[in-house]
C-alpha positions in Angstrom: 68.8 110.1 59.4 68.9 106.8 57.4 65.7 106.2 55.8 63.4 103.1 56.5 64.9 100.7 53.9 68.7 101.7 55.4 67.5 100.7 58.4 66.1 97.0 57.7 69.6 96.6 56.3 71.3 97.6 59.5 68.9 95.7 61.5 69.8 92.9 59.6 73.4 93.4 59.5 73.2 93.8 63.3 71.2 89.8 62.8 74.0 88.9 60.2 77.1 89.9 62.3 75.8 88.7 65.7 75.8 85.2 63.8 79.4 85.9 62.8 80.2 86.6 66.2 78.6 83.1 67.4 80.2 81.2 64.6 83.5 82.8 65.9 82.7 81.0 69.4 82.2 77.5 68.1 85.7 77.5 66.0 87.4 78.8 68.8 85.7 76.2 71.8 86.8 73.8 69.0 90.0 74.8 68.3 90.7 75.0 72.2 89.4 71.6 73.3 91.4 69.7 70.5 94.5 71.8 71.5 93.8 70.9 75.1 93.3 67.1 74.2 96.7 66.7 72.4 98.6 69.0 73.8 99.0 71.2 70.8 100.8 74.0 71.3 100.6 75.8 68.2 96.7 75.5 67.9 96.3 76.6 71.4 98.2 80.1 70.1 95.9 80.3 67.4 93.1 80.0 69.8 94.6 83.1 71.5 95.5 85.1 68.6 92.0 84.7 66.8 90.4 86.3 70.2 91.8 89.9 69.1 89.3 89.0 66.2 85.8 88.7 68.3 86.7 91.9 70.7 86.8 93.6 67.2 83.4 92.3 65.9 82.1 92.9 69.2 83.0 96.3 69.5 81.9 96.7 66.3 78.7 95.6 66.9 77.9 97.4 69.6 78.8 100.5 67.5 76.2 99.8 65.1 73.7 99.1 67.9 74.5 102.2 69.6 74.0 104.2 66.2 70.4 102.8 65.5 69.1 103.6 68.8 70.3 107.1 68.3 69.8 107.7 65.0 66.2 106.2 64.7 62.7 105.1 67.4 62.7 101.6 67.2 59.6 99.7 68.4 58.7 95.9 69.0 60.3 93.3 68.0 63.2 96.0 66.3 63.5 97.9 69.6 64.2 94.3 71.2 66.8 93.6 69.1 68.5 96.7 69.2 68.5 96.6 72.8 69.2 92.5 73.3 73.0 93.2 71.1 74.6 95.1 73.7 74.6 92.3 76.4 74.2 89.3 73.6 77.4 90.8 72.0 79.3 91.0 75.6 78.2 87.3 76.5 79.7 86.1 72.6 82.9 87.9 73.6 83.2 86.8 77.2 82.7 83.2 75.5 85.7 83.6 73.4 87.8 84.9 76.4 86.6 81.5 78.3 88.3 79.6 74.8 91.1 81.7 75.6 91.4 80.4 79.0 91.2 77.3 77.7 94.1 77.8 75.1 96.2 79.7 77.3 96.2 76.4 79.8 97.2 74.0 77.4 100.6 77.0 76.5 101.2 76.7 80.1 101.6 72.9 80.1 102.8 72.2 76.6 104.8 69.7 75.4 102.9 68.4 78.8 99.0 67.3 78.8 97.1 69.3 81.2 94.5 66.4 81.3 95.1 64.1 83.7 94.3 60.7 82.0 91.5 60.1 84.9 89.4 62.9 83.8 90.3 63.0 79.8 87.5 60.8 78.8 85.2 63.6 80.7 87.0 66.5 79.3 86.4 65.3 75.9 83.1 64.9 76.0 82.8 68.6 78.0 84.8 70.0 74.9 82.4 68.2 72.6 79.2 69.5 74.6 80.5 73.0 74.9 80.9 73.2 70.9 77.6 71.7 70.2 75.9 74.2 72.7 77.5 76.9 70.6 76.9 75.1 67.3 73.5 75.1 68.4 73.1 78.7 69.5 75.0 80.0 65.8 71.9 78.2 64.4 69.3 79.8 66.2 70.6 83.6 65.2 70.9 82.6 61.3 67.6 81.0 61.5 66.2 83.2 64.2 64.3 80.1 65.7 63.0 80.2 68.8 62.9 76.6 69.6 67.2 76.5 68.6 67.4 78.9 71.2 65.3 76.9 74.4 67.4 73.7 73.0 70.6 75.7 74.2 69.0 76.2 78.0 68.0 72.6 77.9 71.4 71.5 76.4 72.9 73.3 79.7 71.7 70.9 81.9 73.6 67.8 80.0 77.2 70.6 81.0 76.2 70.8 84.1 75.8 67.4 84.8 79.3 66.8 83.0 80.7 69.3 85.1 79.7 67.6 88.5 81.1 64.0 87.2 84.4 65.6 87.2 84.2 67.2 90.4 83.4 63.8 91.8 86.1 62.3 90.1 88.4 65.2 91.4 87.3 64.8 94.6 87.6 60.5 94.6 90.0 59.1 97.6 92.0 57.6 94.6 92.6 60.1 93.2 96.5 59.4 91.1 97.6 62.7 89.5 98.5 65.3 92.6 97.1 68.6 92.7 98.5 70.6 90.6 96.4 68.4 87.9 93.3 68.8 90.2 93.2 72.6 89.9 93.9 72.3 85.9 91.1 70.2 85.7 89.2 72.3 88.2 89.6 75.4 86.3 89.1 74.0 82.8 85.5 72.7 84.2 84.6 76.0 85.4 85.6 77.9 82.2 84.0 75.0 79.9 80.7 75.6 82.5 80.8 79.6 82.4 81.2 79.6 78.5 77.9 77.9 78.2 76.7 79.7 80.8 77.6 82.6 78.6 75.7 81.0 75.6 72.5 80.5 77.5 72.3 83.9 78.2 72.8 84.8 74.1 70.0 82.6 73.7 67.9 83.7 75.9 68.0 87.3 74.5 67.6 86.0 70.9 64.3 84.4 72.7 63.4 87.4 74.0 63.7 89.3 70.3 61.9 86.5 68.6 59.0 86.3 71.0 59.3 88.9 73.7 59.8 86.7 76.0 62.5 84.4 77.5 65.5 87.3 79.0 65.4 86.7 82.3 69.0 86.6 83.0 
């Protein structure tokens, strides 16, 4: 069994590589929304490839995780986080699979944009929301703030609100670009809106680790 100095390490290695895994998220929203804005091809790929690199972090720190509650009794504010890095890690992953989705649009429509020019003034400043919102989240795990992680619920609201202006745009009797365009830019808004879904929930649980409250979803 790891004495009590091993285990503040691993505690804060589970801290240090939850960050990591965070920091991941915000080059690969990034990366995704400037592949998606110019239609690049070979950055959207790298978006895709770099995922294969957050399932490993996550999976590996899960393990770790796993391994403390087994190998030792955590209690308070360790026993939170222990217990808040299973579904934190899950939410960080499911974020870069949303980045993904996101990458793997702009391969289906390359050397083609698949942002109608209607909605690409919107869609840029959803890409630009969606990497501050992460931004903001990596920040609150390094510094383990509290107040970083309530600015990411509140930050929400601003994506949501971006999220129904292009809905209504969508939706407009003038319409130009057909539907095939309207679902791309239907999906993109959902995955741009369930990744920072994704990150509210992550900051939530830090929240929750921090002050024992806050993890109610």
């Amino acid at each position: 069994m790891p004495t009590r100095s091993a285990f503040r390490e691993q505690l804060e290695g589970l801290w240090t590589r939850m960050a990591d895994l965070a920091e991941l998220q915000v080059v690969a929203i990034e990366r995704a929304s400037s592949a998606l804005l110019d239609a690049n091809r070979q950055l959207a790929e790298l978006v895709i490839t770099e995922q294969a690199v957050t399932e490993q972090l996550q999976g590996d720190l899960e393990n770790r995780a796993m391994l403390l509650l087994a190998q030792q009794q955590p209690v308070a504010t360790d026993l939170r986080l222990v217990l808040a890095t299973l579904p934190a890690s899950t939410a960080l992953q499911r974020m870069g699979g949303l980045a993904e989705h996101v990458a793997k649009t702009t391969r289906l429509r390359a050397p083609e944009s698949a942002v109608a020019d209607k909605v690409r003034h919107t869609m840029t400043e959803i890409g630009a929301a969606a990497t501050s919102i992460a931004g903001t989240l990596t920040l609150a795990i390094q510094q383990r703030d509290p107040e970083l992680a309530a600015e990411v619920t509140a930050s929400d609201e601003g994506m949501d609100a971006l999220h129904r202006q292009l809905f209504t745009q969508l939706l407009a009797p003038d319409w130009p670009h057909g539907v095939p365009a309207a679902v791309d830019a239907a999906l993109l808004g959902r995955y741009y809106e369930r990744f920072c879904d994704q990150a509210v929930s992550v900051a939530r649980r830090i929240r929750f680790v921090i002050t024992g409250a806050g993890a109610d979803r």
